[in-house]
Backbone as CSV, one residue per row, in Angstrom:
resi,resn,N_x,N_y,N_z,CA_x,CA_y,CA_z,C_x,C_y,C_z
1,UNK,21.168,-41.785,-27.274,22.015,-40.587,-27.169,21.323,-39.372,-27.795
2,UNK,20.781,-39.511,-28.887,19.872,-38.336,-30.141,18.568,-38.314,-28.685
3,UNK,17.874,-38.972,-27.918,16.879,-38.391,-27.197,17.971,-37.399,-26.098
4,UNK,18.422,-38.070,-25.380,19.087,-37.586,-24.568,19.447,-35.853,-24.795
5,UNK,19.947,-35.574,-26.242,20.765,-34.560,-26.610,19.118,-33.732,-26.993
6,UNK,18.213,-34.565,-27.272,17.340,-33.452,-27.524,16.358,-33.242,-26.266
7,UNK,16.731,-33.941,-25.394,15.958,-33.363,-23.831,16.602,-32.308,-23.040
8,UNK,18.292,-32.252,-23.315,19.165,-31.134,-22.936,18.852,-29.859,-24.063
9,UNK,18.210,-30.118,-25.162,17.980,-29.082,-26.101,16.723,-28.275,-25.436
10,UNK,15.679,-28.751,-25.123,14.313,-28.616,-24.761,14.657,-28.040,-23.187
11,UNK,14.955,-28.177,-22.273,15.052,-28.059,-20.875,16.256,-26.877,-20.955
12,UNK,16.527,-26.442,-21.907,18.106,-25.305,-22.443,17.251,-24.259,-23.007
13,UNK,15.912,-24.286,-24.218,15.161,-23.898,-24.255,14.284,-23.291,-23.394
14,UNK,13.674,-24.051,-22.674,12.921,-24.010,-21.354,13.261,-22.938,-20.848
15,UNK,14.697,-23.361,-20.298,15.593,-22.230,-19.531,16.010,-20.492,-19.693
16,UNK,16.192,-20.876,-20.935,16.020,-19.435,-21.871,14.853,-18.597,-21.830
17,UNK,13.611,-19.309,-21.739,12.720,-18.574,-22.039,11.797,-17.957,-20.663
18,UNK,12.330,-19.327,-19.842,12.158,-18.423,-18.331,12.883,-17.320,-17.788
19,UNK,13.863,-17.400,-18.239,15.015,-16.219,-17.944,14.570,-14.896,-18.409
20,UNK,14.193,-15.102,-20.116,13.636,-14.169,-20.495,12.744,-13.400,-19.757
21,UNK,11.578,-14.332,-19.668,10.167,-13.786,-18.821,10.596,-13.103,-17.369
22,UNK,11.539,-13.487,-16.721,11.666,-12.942,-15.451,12.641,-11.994,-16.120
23,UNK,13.429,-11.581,-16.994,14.008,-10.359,-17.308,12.767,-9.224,-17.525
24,UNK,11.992,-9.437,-18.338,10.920,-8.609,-18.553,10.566,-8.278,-17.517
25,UNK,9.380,-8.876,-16.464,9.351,-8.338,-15.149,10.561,-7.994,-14.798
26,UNK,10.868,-8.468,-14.486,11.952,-7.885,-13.143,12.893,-6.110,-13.337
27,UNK,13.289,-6.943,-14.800,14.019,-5.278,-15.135,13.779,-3.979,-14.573
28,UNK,11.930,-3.315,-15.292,11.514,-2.446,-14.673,11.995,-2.533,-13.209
29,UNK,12.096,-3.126,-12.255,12.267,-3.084,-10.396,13.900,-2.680,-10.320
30,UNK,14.315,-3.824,-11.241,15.891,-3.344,-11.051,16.176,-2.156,-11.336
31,UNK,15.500,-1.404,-12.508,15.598,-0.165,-13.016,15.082,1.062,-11.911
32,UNK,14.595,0.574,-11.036,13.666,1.690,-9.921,14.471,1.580,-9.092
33,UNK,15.402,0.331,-8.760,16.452,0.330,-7.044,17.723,0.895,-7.598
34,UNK,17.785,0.689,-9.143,19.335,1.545,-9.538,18.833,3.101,-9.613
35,UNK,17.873,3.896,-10.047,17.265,4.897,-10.370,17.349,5.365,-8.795
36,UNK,17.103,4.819,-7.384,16.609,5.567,-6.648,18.166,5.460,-5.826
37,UNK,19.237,5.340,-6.324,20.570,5.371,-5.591,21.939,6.492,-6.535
38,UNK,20.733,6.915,-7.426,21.485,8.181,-8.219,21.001,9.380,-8.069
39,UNK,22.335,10.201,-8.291,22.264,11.745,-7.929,21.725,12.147,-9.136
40,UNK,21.136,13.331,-9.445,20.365,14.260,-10.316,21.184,14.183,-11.728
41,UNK,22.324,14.318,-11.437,22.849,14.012,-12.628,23.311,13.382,-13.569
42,UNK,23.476,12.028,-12.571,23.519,10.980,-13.468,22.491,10.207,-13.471
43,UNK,21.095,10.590,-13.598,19.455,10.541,-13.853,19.533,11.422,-15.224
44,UNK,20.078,11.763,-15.239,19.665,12.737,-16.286,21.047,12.612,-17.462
45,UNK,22.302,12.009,-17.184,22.960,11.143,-18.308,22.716,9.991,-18.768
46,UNK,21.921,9.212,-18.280,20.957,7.830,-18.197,21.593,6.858,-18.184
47,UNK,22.182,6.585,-17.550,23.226,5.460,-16.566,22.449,4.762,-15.987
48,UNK,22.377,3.418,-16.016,21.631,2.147,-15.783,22.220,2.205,-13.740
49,UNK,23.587,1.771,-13.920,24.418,1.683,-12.970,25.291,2.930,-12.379
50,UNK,24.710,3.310,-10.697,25.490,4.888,-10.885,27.072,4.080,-9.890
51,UNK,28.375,4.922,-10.661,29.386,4.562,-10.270,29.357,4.871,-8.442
52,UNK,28.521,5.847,-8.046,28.621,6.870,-6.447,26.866,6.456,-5.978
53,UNK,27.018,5.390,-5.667,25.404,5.520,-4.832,25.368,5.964,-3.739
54,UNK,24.299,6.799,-3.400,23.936,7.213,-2.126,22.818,7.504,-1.839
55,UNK,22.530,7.678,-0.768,21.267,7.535,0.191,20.183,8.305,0.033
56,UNK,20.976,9.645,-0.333,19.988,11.020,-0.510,18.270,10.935,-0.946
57,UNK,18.169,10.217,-1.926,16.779,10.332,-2.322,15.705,9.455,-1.249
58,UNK,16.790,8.076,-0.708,15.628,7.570,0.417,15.598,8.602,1.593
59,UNK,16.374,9.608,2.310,16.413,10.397,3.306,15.584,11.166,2.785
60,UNK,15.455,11.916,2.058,14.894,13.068,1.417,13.308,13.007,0.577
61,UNK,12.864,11.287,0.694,12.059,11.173,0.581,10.505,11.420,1.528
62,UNK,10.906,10.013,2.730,10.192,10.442,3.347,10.071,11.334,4.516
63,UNK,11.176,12.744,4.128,11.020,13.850,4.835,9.928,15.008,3.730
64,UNK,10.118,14.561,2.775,9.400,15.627,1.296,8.107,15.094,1.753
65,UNK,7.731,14.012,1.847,6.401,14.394,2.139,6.243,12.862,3.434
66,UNK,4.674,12.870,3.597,4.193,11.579,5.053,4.340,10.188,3.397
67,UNK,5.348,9.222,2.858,4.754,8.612,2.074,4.382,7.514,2.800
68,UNK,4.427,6.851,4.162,4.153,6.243,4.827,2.484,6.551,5.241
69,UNK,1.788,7.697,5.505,0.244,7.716,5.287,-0.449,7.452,3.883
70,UNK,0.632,7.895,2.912,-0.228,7.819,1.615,-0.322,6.536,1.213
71,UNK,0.381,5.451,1.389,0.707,3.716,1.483,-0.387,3.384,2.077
72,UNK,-0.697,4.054,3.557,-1.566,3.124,4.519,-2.844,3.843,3.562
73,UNK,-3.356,5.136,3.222,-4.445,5.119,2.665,-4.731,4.645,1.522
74,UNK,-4.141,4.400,0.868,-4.186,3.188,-0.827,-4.566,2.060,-0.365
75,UNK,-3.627,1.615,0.792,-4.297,0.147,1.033,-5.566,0.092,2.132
76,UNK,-5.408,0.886,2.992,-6.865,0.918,3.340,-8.061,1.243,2.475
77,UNK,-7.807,1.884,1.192,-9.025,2.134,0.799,-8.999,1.128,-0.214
78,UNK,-8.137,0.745,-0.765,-7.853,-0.311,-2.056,-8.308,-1.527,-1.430
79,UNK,-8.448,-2.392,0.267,-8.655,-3.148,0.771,-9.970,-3.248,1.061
80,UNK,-10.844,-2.354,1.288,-12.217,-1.950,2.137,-13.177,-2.256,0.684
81,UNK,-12.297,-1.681,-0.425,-12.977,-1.508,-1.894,-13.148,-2.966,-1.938
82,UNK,-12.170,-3.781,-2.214,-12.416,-4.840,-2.795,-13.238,-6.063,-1.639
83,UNK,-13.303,-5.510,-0.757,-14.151,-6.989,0.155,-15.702,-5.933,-0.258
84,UNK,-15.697,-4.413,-0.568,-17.074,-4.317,-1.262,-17.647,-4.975,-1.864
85,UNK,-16.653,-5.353,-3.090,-16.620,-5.328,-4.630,-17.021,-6.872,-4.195
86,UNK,-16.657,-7.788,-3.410,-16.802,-9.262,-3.269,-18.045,-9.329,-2.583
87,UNK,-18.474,-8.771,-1.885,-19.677,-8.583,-1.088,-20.875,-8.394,-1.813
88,UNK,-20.552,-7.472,-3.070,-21.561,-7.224,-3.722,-21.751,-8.117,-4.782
89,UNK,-20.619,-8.236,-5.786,-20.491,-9.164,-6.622,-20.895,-10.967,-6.382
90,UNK,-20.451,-11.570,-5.192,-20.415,-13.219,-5.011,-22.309,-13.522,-5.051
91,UNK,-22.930,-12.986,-3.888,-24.129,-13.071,-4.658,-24.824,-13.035,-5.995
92,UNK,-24.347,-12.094,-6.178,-24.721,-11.961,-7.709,-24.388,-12.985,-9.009
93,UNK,-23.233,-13.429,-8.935,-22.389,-14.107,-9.902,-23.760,-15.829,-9.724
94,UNK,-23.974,-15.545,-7.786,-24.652,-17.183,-7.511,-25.458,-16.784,-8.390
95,UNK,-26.327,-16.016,-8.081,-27.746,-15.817,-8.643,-28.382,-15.898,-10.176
96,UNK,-27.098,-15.005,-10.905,-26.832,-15.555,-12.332,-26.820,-17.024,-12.811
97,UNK,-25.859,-17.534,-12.224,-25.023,-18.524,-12.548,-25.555,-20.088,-12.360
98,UNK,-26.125,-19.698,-10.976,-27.366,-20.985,-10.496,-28.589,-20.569,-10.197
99,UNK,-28.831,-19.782,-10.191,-30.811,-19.556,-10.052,-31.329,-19.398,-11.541
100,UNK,-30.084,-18.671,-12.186,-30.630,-18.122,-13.543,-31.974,-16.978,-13.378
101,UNK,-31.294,-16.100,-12.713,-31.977,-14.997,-12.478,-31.085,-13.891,-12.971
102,UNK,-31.673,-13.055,-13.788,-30.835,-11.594,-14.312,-29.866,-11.940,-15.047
103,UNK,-30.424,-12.815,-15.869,-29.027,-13.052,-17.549,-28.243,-11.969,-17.932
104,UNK,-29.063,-10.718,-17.767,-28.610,-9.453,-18.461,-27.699,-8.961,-17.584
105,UNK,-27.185,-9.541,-16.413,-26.285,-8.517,-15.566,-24.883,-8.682,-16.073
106,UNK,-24.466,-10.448,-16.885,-23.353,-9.989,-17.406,-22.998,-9.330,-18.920
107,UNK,-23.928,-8.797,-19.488,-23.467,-8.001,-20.888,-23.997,-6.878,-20.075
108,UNK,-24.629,-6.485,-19.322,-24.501,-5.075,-18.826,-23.383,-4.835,-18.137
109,UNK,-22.900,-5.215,-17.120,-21.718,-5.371,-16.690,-20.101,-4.849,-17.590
110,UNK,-20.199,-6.214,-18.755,-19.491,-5.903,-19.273,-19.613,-4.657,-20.777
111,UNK,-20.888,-4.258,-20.434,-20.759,-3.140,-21.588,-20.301,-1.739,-20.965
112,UNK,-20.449,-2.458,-19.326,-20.303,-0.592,-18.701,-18.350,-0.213,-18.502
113,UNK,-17.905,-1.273,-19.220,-16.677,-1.076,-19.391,-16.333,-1.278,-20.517
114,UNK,-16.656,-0.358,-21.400,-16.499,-0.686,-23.043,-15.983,1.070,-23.417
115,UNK,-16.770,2.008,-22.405,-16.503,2.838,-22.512,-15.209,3.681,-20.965
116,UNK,-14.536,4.334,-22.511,-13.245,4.736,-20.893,-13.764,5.826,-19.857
117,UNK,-12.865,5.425,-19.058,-13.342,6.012,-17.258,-13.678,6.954,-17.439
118,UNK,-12.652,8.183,-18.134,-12.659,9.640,-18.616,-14.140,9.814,-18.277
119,UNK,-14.729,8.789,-19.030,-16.588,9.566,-19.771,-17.121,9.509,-18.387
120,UNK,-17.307,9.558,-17.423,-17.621,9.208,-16.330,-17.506,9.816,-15.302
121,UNK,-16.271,10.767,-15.129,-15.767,11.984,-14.527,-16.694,12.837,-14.114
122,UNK,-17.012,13.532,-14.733,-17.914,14.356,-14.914,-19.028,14.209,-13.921
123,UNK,-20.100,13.392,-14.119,-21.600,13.092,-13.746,-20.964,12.112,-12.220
124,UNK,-19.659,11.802,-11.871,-19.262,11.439,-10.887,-18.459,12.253,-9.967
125,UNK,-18.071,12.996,-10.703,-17.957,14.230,-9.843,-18.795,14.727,-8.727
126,UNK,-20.458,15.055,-9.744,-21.251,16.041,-9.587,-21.801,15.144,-8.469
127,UNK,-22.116,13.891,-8.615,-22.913,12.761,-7.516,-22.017,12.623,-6.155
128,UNK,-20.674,12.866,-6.275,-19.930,12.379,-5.248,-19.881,14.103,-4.865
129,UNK,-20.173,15.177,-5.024,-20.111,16.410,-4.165,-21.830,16.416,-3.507
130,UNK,-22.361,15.623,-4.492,-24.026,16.177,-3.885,-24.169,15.071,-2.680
131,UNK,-23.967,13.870,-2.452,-24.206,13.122,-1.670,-23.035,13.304,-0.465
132,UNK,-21.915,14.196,-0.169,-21.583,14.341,0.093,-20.268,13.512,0.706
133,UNK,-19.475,12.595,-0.586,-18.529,11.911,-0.266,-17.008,12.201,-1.245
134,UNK,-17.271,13.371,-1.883,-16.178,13.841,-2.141,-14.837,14.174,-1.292
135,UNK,-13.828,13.812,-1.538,-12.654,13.877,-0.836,-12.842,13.281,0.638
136,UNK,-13.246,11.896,0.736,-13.811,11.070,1.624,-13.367,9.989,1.371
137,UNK,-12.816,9.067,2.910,-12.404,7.874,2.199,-13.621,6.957,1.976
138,UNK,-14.920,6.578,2.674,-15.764,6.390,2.470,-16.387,6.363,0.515
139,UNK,-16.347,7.769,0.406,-16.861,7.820,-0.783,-15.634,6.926,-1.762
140,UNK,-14.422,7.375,-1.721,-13.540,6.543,-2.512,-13.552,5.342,-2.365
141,UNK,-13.956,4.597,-1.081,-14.076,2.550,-1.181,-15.487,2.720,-2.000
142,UNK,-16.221,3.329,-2.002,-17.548,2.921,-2.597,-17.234,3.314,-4.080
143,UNK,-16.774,4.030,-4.873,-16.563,4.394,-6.037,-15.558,3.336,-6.178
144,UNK,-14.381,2.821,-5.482,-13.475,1.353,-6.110,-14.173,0.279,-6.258
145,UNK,-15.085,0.087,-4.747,-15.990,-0.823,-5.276,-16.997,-1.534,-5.896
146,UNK,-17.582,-0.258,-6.193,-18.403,-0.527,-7.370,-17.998,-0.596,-8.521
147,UNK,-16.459,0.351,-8.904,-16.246,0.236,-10.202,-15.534,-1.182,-10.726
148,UNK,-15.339,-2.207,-9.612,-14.439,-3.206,-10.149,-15.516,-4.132,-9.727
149,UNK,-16.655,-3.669,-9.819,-17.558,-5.573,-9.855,-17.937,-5.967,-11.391
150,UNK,-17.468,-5.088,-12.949,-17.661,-5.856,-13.857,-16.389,-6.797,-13.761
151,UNK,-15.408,-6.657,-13.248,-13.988,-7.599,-13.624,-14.392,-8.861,-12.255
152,UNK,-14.798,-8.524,-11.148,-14.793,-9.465,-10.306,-16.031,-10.347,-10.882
153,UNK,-17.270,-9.588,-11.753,-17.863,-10.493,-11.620,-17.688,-11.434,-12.587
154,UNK,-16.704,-11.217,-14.017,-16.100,-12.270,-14.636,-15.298,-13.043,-14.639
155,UNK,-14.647,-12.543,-13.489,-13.497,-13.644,-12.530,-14.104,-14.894,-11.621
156,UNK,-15.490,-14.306,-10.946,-15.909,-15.490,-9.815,-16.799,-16.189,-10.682
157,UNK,-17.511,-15.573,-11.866,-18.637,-16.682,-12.664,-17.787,-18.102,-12.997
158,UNK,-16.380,-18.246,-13.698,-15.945,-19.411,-13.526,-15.883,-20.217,-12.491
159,UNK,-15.588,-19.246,-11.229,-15.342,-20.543,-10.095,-16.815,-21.265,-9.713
160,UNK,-17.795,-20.304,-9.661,-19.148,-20.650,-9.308,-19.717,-21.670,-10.406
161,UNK,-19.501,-21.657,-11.569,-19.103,-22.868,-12.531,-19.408,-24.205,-12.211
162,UNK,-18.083,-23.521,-11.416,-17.576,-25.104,-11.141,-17.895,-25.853,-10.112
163,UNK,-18.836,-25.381,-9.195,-19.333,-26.270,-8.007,-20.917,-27.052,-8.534
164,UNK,-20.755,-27.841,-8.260,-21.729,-28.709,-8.915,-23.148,-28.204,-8.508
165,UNK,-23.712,-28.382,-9.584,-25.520,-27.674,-9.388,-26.253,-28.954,-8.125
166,UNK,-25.955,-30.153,-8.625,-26.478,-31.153,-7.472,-26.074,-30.789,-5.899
167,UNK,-25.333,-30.340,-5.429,-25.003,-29.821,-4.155,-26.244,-28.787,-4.142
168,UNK,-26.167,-28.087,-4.748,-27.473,-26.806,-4.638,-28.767,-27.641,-4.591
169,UNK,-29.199,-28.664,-5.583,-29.983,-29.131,-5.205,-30.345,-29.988,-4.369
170,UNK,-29.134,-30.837,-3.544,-29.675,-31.329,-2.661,-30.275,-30.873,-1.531
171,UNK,-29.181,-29.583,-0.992,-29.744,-28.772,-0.206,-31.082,-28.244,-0.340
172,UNK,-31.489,-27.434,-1.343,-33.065,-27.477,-1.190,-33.525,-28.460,-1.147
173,UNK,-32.900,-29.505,-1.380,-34.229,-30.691,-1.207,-34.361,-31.010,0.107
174,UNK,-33.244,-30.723,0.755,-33.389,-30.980,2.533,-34.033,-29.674,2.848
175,UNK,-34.669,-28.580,2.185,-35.308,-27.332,3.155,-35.006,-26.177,3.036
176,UNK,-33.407,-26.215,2.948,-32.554,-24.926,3.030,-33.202,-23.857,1.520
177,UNK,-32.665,-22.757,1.777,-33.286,-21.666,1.341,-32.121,-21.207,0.452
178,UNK,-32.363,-19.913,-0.962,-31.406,-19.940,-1.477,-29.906,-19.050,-0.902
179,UNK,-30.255,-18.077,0.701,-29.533,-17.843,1.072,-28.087,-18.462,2.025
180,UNK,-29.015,-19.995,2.292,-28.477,-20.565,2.992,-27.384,-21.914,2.648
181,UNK,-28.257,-21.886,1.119,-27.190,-22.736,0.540,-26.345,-22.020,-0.166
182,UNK,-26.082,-20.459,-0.251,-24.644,-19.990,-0.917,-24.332,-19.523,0.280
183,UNK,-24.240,-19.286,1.533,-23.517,-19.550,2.220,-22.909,-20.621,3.214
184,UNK,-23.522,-21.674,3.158,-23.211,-22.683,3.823,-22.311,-24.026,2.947
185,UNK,-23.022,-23.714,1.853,-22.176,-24.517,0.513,-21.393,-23.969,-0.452
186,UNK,-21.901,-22.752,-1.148,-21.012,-22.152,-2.156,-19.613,-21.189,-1.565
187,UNK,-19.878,-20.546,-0.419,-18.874,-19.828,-0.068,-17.672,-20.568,0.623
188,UNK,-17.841,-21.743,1.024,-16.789,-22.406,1.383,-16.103,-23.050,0.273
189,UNK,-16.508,-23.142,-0.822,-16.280,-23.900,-2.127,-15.672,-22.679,-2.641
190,UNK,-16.281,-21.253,-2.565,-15.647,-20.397,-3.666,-14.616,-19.771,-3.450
191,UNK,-13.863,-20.081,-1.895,-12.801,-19.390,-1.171,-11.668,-19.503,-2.025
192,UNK,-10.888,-20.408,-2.955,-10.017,-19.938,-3.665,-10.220,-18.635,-4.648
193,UNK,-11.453,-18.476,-5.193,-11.683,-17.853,-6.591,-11.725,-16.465,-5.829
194,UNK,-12.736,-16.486,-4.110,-12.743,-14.829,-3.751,-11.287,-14.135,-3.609
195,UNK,-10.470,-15.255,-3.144,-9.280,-14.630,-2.764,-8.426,-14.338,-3.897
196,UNK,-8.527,-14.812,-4.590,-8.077,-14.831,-6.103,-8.856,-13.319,-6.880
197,UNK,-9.883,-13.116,-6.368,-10.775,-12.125,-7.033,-10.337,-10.823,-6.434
198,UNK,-10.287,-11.204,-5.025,-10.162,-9.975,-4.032,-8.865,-9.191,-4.333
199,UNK,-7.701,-10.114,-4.190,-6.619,-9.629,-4.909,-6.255,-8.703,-5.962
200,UNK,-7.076,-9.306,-7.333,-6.983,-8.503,-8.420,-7.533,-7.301,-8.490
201,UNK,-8.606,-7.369,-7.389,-9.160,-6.262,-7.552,-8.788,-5.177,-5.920
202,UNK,-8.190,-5.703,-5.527,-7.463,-4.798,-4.424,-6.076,-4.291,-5.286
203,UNK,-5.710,-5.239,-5.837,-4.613,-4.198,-7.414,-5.391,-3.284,-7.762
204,UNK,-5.810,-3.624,-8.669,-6.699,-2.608,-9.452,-7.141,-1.128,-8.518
205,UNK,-7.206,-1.186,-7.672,-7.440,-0.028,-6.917,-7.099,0.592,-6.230
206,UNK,-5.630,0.107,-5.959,-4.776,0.244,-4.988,-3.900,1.169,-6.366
207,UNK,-3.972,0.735,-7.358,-3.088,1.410,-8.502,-3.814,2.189,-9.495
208,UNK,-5.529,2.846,-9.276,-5.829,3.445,-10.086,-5.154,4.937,-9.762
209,UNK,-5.282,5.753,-10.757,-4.689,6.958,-10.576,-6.171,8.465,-10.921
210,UNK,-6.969,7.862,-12.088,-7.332,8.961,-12.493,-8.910,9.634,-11.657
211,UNK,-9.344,8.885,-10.917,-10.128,9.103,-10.130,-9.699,9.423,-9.246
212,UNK,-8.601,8.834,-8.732,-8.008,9.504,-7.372,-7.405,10.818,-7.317
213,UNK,-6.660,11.340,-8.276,-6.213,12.391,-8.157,-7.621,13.500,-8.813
214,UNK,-9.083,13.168,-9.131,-9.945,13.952,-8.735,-10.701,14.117,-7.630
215,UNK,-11.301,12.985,-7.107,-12.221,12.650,-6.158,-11.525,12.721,-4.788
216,UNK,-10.119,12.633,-4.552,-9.205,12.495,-3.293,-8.316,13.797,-3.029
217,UNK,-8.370,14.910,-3.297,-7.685,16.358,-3.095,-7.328,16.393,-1.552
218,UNK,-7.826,15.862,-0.863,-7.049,16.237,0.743,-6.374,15.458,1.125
219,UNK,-4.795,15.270,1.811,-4.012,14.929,2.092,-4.476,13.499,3.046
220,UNK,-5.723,13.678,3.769,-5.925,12.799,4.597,-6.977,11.400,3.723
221,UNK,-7.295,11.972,2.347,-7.217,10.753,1.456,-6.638,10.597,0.522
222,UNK,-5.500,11.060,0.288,-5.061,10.806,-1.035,-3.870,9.625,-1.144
223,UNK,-3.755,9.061,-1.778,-3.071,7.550,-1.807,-1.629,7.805,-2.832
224,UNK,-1.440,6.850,-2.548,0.164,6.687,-3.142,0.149,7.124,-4.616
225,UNK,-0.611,6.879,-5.561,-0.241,7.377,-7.233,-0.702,8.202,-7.196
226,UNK,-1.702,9.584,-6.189,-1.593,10.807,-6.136,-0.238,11.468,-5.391
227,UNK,0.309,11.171,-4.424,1.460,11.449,-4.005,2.755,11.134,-4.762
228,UNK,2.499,10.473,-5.916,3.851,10.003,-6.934,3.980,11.582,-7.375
229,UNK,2.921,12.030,-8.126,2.713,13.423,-9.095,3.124,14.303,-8.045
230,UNK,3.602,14.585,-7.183,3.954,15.200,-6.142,5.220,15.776,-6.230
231,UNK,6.373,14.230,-6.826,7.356,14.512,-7.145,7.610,15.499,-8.772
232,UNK,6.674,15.783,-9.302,6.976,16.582,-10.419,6.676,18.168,-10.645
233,UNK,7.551,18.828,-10.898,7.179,20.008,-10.438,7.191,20.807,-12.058
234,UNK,7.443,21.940,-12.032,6.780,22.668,-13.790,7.886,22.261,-14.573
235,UNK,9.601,22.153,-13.957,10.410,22.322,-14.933,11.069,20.870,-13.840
236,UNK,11.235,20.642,-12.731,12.154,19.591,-12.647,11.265,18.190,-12.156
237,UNK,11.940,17.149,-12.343,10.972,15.786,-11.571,12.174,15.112,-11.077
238,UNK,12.018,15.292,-9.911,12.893,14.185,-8.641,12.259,12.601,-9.394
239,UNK,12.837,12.154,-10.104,12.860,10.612,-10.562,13.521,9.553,-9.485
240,UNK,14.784,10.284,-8.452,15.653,9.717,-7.798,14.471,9.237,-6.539
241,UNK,13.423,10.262,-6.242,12.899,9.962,-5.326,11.491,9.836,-5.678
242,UNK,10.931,9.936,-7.159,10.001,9.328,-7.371,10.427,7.657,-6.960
243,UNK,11.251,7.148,-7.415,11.854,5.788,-7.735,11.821,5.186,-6.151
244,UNK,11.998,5.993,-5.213,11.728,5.817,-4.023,10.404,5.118,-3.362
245,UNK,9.788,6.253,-3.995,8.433,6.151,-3.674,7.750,4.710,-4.436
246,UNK,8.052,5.032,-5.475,7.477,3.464,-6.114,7.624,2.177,-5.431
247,UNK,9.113,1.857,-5.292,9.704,0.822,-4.459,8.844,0.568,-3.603
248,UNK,8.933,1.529,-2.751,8.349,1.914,-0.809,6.850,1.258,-1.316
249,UNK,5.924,1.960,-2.156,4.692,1.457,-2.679,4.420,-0.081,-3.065
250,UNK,5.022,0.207,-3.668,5.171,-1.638,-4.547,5.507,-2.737,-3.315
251,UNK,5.971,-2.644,-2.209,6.323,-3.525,-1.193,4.993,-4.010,-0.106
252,UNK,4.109,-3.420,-0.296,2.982,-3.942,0.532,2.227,-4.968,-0.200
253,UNK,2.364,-4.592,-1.689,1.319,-5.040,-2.511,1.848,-6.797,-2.849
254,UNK,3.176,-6.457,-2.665,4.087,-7.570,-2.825,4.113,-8.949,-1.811
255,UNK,4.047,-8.411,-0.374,4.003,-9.200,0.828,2.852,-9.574,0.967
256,UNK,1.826,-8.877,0.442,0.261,-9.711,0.449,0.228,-10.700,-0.619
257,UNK,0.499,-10.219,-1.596,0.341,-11.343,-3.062,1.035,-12.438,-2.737
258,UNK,2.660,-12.601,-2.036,3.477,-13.062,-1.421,2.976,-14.020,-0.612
259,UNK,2.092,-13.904,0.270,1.224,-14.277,1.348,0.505,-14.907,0.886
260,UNK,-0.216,-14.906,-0.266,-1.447,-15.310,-0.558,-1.251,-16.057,-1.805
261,UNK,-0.083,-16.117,-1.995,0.110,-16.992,-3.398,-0.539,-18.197,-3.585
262,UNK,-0.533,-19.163,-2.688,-0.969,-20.201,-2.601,-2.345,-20.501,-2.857
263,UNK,-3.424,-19.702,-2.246,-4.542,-19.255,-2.747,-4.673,-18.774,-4.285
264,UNK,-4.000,-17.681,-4.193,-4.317,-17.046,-5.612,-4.087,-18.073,-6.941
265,UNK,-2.757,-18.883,-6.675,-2.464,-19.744,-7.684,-3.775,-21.048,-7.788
266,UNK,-4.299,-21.474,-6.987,-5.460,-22.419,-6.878,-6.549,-21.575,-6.960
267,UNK,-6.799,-20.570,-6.924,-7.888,-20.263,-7.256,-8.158,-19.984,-9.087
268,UNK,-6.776,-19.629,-9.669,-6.926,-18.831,-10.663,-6.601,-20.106,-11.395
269,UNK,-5.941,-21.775,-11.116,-6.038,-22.338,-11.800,-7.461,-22.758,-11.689
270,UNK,-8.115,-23.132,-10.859,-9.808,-23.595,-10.833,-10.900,-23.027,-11.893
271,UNK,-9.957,-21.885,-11.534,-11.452,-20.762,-12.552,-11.044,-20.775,-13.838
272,UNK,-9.764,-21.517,-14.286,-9.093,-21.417,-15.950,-9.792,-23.003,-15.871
273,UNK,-10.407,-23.632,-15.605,-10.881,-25.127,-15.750,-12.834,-24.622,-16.225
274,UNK,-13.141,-25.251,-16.909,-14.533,-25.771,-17.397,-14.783,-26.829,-17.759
């Protein structure tokens, strides 16, 4: 009976603390679908729950501005970035990892993110007007994707880990070359960890803000967390239809992760294994 009562204690526990965790997430969302069904003024008495919901801020949204182009250009460019960022990075991580060629690429890597983005502005500015990819979507996948191969490339070095060095060597021992055995052997092996990689880093760029609202000034690239600042003006901020916009944003990012869970969860447990 004393086990019994302490397995209903533990699994009551359990319960609690999952509840918790999905209160934390979740709140913020609940807080954005109650936020985007209130009028100006009761946004501004700070009422969780408005007694009069109405529609106004979703109508009035996407007539205030296209937020339906600024969605498709975040994820087109947040998408293009990260199969860069994998393109460039998966070689590399092999080459490290099993040739043992270029030890130094991961403390360089990770030192070039030691310092914040800010410092960087500047001398990226000046390179992205001279080469001529300023306010370009082009230039913006190449600036996401390069800037997220120190995180991808400490995300895929575990999975690459983990495929056994004897596979690599058998293959050369039958002939094959080192291009042919990371793609014929390692890339079919590393498909949980890319998709797992690709992901995080199609976040990551799909939600940076401070490059974008320099490097992206024309309407025909500028992405969703430059079009948020849109809603704020010198003295008032539409929150009702910022809150809009977030939602509307947050729903693509959702149906892919959604989609891809299954992957992402096997990949990201593989690469937590050594």
């Amino acid at each position: 009976m004393a086990a019994k009562s302490v397995s209903i204690f533990r699994r009551s526990i359990s319960a609690a603390g999952l509840f918790l965790v999905l209160l934390f997430f979740l709140l913020p969302i609940a807080y954005l679908g109650a936020l985007s069904f209130k009028t100006r003024d009761e946004v501004l008495m700070g009422q969780f729950f408005t007694a009069h919901p109405t529609l106004d801020n979703w109508l009035k949204t996407f007539e205030f501005i296209d937020l339906t182009a600024f969605i498709w250009h975040s994820l087109l460019i947040a998408g293009a970035s990260a199969l860069l960022t994998l393109v460039i990075t998966a070689p590399a991580v092999y080459a490290v990892a099993k040739l043992g060629r270029g030890g130094f690429v991961g403390q360089l890597t990770l030192a070039s993110y030691v310092a914040p983005p800010v410092v960087s502005l500047l001398p990226l500015f000046f390179l992205m007007r001279i080469t001529g990819l300023l306010n370009t979507v082009p230039g913006m996948i190449i600036l996401y994707g390069v800037m997220n191969i120190p995180v991808a490339y400490w995300l895929l070095r575990g999975f690459v880990k983990q495929i056994p060095v004897e596979l690599d060597e058998a293959a050369w021992t039958d002939g094959a070359g080192y291009i042919k055995t990371f793609v014929q052997i390692n890339l079919p092996l590393l498909a949980p960890g890319l998709v797992a990689t690709g992901l995080i880093t199609l976040i990551l760029a799909y939600n940076e803000f401070l490059f974008a609202s320099v490097f992206a000034q024309d309407n025909a690239v500028r992405g969703l967390t430059v079009a948020l600042s849109i809603f704020q003006g010198d003295r008032i901020v539409n929150f009702g239809q910022m809150a809009v916009a977030s939602l509307a944003g947050m729903l693509p990012v959702f149906i892919i992760a959604y989609a891809f869970q299954g992957r992402l969860i096997e990949g990201m447990t593989a690469g937590s294994i050594r």
